[in-house]
C-alpha positions as a Python dict, from the first residue, in 0.01 Angstrom:
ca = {
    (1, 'X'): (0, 0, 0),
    (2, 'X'): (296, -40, -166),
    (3, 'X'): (491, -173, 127),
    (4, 'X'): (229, -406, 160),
    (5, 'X'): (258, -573, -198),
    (6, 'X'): (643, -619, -107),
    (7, 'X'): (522, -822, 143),
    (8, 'X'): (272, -1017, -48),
    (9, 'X'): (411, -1107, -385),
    (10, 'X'): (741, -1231, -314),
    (11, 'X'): (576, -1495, -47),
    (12, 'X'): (356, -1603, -303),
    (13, 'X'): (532, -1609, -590),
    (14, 'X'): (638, -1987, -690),
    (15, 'X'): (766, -2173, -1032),
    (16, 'X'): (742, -2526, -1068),
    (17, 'X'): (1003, -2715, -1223),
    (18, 'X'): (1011, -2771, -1621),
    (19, 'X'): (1167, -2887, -1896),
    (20, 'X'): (1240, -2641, -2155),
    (21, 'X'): (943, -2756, -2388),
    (22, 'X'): (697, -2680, -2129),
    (23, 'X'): (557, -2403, -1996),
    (24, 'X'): (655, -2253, -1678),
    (25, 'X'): (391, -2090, -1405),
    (26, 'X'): (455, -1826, -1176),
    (27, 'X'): (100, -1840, -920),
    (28, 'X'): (10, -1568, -717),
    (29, 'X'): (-347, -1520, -553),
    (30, 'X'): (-420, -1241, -796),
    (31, 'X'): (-288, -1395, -1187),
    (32, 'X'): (-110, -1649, -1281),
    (33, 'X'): (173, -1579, -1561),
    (34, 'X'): (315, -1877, -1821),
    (35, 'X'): (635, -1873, -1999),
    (36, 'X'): (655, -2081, -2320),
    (37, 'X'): (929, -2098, -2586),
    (38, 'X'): (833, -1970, -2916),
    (39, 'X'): (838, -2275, -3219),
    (40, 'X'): (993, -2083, -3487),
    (41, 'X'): (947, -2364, -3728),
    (42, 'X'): (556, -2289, -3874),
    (43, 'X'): (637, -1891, -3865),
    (44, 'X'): (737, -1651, -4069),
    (45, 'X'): (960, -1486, -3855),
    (46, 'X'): (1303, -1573, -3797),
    (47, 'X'): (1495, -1620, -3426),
    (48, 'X'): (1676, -1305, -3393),
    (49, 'X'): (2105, -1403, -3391),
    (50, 'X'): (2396, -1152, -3396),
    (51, 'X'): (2687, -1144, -3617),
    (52, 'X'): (3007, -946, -3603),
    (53, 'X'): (3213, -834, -3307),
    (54, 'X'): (3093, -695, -3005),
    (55, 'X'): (3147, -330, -2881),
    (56, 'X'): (3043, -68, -2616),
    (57, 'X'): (2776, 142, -2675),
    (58, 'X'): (2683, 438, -2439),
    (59, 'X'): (2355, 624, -2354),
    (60, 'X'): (2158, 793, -2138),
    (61, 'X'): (1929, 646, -1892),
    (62, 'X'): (1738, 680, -1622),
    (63, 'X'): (1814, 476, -1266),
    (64, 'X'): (1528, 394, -1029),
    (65, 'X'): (1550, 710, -850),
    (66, 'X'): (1494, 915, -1144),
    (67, 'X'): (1846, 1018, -1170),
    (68, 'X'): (2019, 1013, -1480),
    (69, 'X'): (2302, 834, -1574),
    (70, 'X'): (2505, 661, -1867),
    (71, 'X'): (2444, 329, -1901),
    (72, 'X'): (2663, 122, -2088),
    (73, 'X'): (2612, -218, -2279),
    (74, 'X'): (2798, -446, -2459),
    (75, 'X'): (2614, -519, -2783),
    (76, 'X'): (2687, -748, -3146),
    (77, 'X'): (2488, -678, -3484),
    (78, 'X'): (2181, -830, -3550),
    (79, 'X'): (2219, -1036, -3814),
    (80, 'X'): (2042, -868, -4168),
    (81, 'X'): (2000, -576, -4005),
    (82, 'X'): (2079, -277, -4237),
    (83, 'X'): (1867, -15, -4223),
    (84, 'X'): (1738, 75, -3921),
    (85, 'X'): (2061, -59, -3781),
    (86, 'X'): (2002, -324, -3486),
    (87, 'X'): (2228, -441, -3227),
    (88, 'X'): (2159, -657, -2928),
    (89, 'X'): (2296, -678, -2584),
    (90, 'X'): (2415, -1002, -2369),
    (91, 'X'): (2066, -1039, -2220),
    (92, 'X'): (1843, -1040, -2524),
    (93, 'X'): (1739, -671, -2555),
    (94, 'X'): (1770, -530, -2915),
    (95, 'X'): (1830, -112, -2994),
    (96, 'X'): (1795, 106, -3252),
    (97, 'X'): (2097, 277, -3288),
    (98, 'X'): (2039, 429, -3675),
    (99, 'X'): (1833, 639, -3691),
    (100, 'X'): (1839, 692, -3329),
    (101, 'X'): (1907, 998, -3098),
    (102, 'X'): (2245, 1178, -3164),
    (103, 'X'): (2552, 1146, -3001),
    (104, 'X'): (2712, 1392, -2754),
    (105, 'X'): (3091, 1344, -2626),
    (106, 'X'): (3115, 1295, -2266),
    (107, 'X'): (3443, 1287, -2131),
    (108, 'X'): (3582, 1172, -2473),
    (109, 'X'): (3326, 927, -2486),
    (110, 'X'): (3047, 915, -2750),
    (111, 'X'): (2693, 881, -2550),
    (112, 'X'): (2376, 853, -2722),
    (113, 'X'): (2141, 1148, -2603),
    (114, 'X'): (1886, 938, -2547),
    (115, 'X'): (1769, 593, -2469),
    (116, 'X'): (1726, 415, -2819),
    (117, 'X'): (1424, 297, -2918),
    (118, 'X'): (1438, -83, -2748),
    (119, 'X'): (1278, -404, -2729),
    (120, 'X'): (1237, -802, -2618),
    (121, 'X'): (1425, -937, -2857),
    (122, 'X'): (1449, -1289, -2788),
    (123, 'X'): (1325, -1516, -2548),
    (124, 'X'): (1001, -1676, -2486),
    (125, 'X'): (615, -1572, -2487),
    (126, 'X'): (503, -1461, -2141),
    (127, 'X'): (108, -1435, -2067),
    (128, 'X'): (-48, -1297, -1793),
    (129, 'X'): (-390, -1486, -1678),
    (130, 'X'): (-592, -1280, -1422),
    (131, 'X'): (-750, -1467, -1152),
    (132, 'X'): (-1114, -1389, -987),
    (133, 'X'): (-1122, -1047, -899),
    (134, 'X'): (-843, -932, -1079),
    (135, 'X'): (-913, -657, -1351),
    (136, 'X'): (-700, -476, -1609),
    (137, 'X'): (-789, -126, -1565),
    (138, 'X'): (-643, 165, -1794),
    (139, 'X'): (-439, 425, -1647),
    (140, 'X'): (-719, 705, -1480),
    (141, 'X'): (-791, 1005, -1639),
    (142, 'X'): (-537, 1284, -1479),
    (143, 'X'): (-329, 1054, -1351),
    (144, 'X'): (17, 875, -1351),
    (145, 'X'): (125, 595, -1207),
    (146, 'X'): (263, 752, -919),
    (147, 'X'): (-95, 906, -767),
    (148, 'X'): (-296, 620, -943),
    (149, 'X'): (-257, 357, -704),
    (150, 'X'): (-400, 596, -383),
    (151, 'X'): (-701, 693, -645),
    (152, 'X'): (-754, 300, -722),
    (153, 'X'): (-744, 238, -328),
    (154, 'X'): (-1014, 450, -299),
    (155, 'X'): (-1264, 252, -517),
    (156, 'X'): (-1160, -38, -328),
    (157, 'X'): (-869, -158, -546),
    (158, 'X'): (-503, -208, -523),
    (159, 'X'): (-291, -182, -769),
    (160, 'X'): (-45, -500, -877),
    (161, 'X'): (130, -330, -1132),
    (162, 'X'): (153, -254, -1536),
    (163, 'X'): (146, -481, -1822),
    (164, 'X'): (224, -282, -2115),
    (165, 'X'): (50, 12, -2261),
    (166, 'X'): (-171, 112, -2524),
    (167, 'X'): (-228, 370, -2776),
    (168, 'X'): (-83, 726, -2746),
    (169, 'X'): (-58, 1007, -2939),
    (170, 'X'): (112, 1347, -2884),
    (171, 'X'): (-55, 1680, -2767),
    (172, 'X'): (-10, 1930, -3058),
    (173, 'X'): (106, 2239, -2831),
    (174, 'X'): (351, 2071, -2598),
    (175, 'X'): (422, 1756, -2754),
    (176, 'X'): (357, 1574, -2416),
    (177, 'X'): (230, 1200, -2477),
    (178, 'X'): (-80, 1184, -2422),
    (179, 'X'): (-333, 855, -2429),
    (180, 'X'): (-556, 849, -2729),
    (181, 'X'): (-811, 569, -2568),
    (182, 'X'): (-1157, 662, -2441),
    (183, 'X'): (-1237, 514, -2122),
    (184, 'X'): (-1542, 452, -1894),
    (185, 'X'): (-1463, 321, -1535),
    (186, 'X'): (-1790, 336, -1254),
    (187, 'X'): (-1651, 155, -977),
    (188, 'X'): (-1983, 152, -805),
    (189, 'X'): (-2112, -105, -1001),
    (190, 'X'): (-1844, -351, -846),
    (191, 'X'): (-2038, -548, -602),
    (192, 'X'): (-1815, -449, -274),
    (193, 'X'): (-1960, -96, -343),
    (194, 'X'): (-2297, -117, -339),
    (195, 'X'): (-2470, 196, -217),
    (196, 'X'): (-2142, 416, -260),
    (197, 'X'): (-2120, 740, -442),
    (198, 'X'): (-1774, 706, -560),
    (199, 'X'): (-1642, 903, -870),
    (200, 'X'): (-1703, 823, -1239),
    (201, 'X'): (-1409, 812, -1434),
    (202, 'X'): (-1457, 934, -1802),
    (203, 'X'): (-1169, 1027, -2010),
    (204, 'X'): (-1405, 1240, -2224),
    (205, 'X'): (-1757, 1422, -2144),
    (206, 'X'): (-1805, 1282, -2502),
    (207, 'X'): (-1854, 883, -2549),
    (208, 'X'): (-1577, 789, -2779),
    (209, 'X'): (-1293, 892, -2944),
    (210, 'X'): (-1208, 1300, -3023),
    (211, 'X'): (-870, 1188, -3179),
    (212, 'X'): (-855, 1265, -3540),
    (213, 'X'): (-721, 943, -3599),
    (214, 'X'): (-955, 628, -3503),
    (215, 'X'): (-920, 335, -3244),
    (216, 'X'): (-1184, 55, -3346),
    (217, 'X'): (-1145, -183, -3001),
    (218, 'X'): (-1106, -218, -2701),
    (219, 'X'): (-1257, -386, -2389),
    (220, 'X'): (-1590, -416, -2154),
    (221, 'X'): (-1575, -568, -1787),
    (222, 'X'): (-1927, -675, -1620),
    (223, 'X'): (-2048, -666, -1280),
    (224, 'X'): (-1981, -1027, -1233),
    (225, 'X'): (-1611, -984, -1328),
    (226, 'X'): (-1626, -1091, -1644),
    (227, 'X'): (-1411, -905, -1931),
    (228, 'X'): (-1502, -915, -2310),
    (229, 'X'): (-1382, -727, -2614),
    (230, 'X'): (-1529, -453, -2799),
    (231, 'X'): (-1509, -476, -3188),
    (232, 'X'): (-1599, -168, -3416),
    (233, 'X'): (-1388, -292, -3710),
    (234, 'X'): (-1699, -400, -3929),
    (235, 'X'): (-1829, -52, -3909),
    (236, 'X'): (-1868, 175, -4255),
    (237, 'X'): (-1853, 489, -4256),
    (238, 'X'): (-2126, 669, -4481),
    (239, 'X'): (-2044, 996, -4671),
    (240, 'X'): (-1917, 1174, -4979),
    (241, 'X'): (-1533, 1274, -4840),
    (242, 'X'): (-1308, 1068, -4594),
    (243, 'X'): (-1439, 1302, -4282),
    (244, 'X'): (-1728, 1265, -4344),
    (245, 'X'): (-1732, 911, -4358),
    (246, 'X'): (-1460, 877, -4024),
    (247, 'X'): (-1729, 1072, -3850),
    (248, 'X'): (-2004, 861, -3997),
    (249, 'X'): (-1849, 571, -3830),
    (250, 'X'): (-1749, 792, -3454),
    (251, 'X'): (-2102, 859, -3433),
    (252, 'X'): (-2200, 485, -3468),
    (253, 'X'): (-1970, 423, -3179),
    (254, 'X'): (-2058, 662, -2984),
    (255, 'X'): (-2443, 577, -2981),
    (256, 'X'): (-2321, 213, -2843),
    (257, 'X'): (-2105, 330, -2605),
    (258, 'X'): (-2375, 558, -2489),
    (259, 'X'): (-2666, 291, -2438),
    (260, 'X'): (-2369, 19, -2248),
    (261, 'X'): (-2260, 306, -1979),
    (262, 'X'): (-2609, 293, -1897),
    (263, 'X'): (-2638, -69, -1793),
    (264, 'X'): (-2604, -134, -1456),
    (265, 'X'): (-2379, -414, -1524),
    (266, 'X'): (-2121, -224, -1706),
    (267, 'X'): (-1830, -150, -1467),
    (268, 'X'): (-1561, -50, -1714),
    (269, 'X'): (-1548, -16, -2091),
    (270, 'X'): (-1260, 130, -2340),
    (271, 'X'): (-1214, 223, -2707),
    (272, 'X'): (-790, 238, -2724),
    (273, 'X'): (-632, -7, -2987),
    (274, 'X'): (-704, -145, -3347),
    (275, 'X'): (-981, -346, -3452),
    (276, 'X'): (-984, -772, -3321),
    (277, 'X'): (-748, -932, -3578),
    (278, 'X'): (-883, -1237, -3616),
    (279, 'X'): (-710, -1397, -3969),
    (280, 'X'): (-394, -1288, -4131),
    (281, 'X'): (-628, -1059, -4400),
    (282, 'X'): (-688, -807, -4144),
    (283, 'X'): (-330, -747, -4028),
    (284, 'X'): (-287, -514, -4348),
    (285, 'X'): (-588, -304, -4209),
    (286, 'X'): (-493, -281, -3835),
    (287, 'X'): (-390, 93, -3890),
    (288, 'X'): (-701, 321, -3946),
    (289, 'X'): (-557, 663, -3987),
    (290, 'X'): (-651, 1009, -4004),
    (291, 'X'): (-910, 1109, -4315),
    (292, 'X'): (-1072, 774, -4260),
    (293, 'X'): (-839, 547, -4459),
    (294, 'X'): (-791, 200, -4396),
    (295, 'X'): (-400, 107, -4392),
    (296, 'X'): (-167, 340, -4513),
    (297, 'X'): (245, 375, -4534),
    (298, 'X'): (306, 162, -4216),
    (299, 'X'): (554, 196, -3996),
    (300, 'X'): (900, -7, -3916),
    (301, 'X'): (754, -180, -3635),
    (302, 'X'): (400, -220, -3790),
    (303, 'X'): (611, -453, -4036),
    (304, 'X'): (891, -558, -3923),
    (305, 'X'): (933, -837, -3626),
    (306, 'X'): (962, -668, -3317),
    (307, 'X'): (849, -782, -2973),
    (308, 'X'): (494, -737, -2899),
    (309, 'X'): (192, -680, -2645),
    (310, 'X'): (-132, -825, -2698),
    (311, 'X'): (-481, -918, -2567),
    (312, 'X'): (-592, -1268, -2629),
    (313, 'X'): (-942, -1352, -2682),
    (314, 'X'): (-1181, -1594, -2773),
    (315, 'X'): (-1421, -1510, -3091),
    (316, 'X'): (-1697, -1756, -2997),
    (317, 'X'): (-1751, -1595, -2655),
    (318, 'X'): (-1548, -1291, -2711),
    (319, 'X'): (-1453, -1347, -2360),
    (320, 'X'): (-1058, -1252, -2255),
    (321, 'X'): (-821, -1500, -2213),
    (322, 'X'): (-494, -1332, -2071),
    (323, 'X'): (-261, -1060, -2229),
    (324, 'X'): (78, -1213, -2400),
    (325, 'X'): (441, -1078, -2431),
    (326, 'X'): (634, -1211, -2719),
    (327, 'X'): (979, -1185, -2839),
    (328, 'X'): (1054, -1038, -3184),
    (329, 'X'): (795, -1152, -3403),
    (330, 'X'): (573, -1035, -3684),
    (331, 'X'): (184, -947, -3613),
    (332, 'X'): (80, -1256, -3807),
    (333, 'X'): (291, -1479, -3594),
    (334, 'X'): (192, -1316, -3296),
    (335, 'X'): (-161, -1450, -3422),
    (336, 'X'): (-30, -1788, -3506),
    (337, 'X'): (134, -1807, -3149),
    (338, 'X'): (-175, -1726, -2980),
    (339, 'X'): (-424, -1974, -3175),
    (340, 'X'): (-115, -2220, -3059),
    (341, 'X'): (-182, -2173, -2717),
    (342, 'X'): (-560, -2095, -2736),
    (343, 'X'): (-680, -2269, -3003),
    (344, 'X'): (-818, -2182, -3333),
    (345, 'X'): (-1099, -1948, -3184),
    (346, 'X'): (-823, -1694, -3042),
    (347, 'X'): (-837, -1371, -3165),
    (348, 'X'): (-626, -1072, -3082),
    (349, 'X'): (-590, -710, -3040),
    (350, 'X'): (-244, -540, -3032),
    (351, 'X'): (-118, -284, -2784),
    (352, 'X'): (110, -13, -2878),
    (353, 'X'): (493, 31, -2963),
    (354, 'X'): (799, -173, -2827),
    (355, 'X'): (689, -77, -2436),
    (356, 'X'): (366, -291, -2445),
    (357, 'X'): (649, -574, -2450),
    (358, 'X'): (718, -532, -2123),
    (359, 'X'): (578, -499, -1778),
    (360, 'X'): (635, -400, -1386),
    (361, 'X'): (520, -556, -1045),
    (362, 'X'): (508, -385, -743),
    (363, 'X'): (758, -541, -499),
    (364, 'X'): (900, -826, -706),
    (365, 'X'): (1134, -920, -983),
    (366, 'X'): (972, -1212, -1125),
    (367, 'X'): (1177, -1255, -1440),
    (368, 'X'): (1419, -1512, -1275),
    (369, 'X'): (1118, -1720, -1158),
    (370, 'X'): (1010, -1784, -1527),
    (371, 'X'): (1334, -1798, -1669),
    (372, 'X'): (1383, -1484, -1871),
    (373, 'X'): (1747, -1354, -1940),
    (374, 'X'): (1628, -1000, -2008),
    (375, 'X'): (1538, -798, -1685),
    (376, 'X'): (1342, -519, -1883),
    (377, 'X'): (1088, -771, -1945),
    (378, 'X'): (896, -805, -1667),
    (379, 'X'): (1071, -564, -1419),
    (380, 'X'): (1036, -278, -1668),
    (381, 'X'): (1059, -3, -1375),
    (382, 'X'): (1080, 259, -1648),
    (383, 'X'): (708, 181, -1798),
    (384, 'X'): (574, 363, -1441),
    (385, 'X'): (652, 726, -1619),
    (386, 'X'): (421, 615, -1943),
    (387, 'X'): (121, 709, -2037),
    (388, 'X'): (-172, 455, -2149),
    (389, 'X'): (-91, 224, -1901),
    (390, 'X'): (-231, -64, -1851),
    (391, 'X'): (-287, -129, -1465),
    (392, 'X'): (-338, -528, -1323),
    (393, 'X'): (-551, -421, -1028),
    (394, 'X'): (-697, -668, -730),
    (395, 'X'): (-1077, -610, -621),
}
């Protein structure tokens, strides 16, 4: 399969000439992707520049045979960046260097022990617009992305390749990422398969979320290809302590989820990121954490402008428009951007972390075709080793 997508993509893979106001296509048979500069002037958030002199620094990586190696970049200061301490490299990639992993001498040489925490830091918006018969499927249950694409074959898929990832969380015992989403996949409901018994994919016997933490949307694909989001946001929870009312509010979710796997026009359905943010007053509630509560101490990238991955949708129809890279922006922006390119009915749901900004497709580095300095962005070979993947996959 795979060496048949090398064939494919590259062939039809094309860019049509534009100015840099406009927005660039890349059109394959599968999705189309758009690349459109970000207009800094009605945000909040601020270009990301560099001050200072430039200088080495030195980590460890990972090459794309899995070897390890020390990878070295030339990097400036981001400019107001104190604490954590940003830098960014020739191409538009930003690290966190403090805090970050420790250093270890090599040879003399001070090498981070790890790859710093890392991210799109400038550049423009890239959106990915399935075609017909293109779904975004999560990552299987049991599976990475290396034995994935021979299980997608088998329910009549192929697999394109990743953009971004979603929620994750970290098994207690061996501290291995694991994805916190709940997902529902029956691929004999696709039409192709009528009259098959092919597997059921359930990431739980249980409908909904087990996490101790809570996810409040995610997404539901019909028969007819068709792909809207799932919103649990509005949901109370009833009770006299915070479990009792985060319970209160799993169980409501879990009847639903219940009565949609049994329609027969329910292919796929998932529970795996915050609730649909659809005005600037719900960005302070997009974490709902452990014991119920709404908000919470957030974290650096919660609040600071960092690139981002997120679904795009529209509220009237709730039907899904495409899924959106940006550059280093905050969440409201990242709302403002998409109601620039959607209109005011776009809504959005964020995926997780720095490596949702980012993506990989099989057989073909795309990033020159749309312009994009920074390589990571949409040849990201390391996101194939992640968990909570999200998989672009042709039916």
């Amino acid at each position: 399969m795979r060496s048949l997508l090398l064939l494919i993509l590259p062939v039809l893979l094309s860019a049509c000439g534009a100015t840099p106001a406009e927005v660039e296509v890349v059109k394959t048979r599968y999705f189309s992707l758009k690349s459109a500069p970000v207009d800094y002037q009605n945000l909040d958030s601020l270009p990301v520049t560099t001050e200072g002199e430039a200088f080495a620094l030195s980590f460890f990586d990972f090459d794309r045979s899995w070897q390890k190696y020390i990878q070295t970049v030339k990097v400036r200061p981001v400019q107001g960046s104190d604490r954590p301490r940003i830098v960014m490299d020739e191409q538009g990639h930003a690290y966190q260097i403090e805090p970050g992993p420790d250093f270890v001498k090599v040879e003399g040489l001070p090498v981070m022990a790890d790859t710093p925490l890392n991210w799109y830091a400038q550049g423009p918006t890239i959106t990915l617009e399935p075609d017909n018969n293109t779904l975004i499927v999560p990552l299987l249950p049991g599976h990475r992305y290396s034995t994935v694409q021979a299980e997608i074959e088998k329910t009549g898929g192929r697999v394109l390749g990743i953009f971004g990832t979603t929620f994750k969380g970290f098994h207690p015992q061996t501290k291995e990422a694991t994805p916190l989403s709940y997902l529902y996949f029956n691929p004999n409901r696709l039409p192709q398969n009528s009259g098959k018994q092919l597997p059921i994919y359930r990431s739980s016997p249980i409908s909904g979320q087990s996490a101790p933490n809570i996810l409040l949307s995610g997404m539901i694909t019909y028969q007819d290809g068709r792909t809207e989001y799932l919103d649990f946001s509005h949901l109370q929870g009833i009770g006299n302590n915070p479990d009792k009312r985060l319970e209160s509010i799993k169980q409501k979710i879990r009847k639903e989820l219940e009565q949609l796997e049994q329609r027969q026009d329910v292919v796929l359905l998932t529970i795996d990121t915050h609730g649909v943010m659809r005005q600037p007053e719900d960005i302070p509630a997009v974490v709902v954490r452990g014991g119920g509560k709404r908000g919470g101490p957030f974290l650096f990238h919660e609040t600071q402008s960092v690139a981002r991955g997120l679904r795009i949708f529209d509220d009237q129809t709730r039907r899904y428009l495409g899924s959106m890279i940006t550059p280093s922006l905050l969440m409201r922006d990242c709302l403002a951007v998409a109601k620039q390119n959607y209109g005011s009915n776009a809504v959005v749901q964020f995926l997780d972390g720095d490596a949702p900004a980012a993506a990989y497709f099989e057989g073909a580095n795309i990033s020159t075709a749309l312009g994009i300095q920074d390589p990571q962005v949409l040849d990201h070979y390391r996101l194939r080793g992640a968990k909570g993947l999200e998989l672009i996959v042709e039916y």
